[in-house]
C-alpha positions, 0 to 999 in steps of 0.5 A: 969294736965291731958291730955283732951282726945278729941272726934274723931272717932276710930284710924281706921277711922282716918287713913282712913279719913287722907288717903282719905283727903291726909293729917291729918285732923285738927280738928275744935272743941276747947278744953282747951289745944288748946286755949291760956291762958285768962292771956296774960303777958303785951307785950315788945315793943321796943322803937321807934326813937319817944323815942330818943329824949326829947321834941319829939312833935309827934304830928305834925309828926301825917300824921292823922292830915294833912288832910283837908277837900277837897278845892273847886276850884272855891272859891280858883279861886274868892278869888285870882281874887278878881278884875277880871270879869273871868267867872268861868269855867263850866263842858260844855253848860248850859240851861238858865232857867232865859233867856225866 
C-alpha cells in the first residue's frame, strides 16, 4: 500500500504557516490513513464482580429500577390519619371563593 500523499501548501509556506501559528498546524481535512479501520476486532472486557457469583440476580442491584414516581405528601398525610379531623396544611392564605 502507498503512502497517500496529502493536499497542503509548499514546504515553504508550511514552515511559515507553523512559525506564525507557534507550533505545527494539524490539518482538519481526513485522509484514508488517518481514519480507523470500518472493521474494529470485538472488545475484551474483563469480568466483572457480577460474574463471580452463580445465581447473581442483577437485577435487583439495577439502582435504574429503584425509582419511583414522586409520593404526594398530603394523601401519604390522609392515609396515616384515617380517623383524625387535621386540616391539611396549605402553601399560606387562601381566597374562599365558595364563601360570599
Amino acid at each position: 500500500m502507498s503512502k497517500v500523499v496529502r493536499r497542503d501548501i509548499g514546504p515553504l509556506l508550511q514552515e511559515l504557516r507553523n512559525f506564525l501559528l507557534g507550533r505545527k498546524h494539524t490539518n482538519a481535512l481526513r485522509f484514508e490513513d488517518g481514519i480507523a479501520a470500518r472493521t474494529q476486532p470485538p472488545p475484551n472486557l474483563p469480568d466483572g464482580p457480577a460474574h463471580k457469583l452463580a445465581a447473581n440476580h442483577y437485577v435487583l442491584r439495577d439502582a435504574r429500577r429503584e425509582v419511583a414516581p414522586p409520593v404526594d405528601v398530603t394523601t401519604q398525610k390522609l392515609l396515616t390519619e384515617k380517623g383524625s379531623s387535621t386540616k391539611l396544611p396549605t402553601p399560606g392564605k387562601s381566597y374562599g371563593w365558595d364563601k360570599h
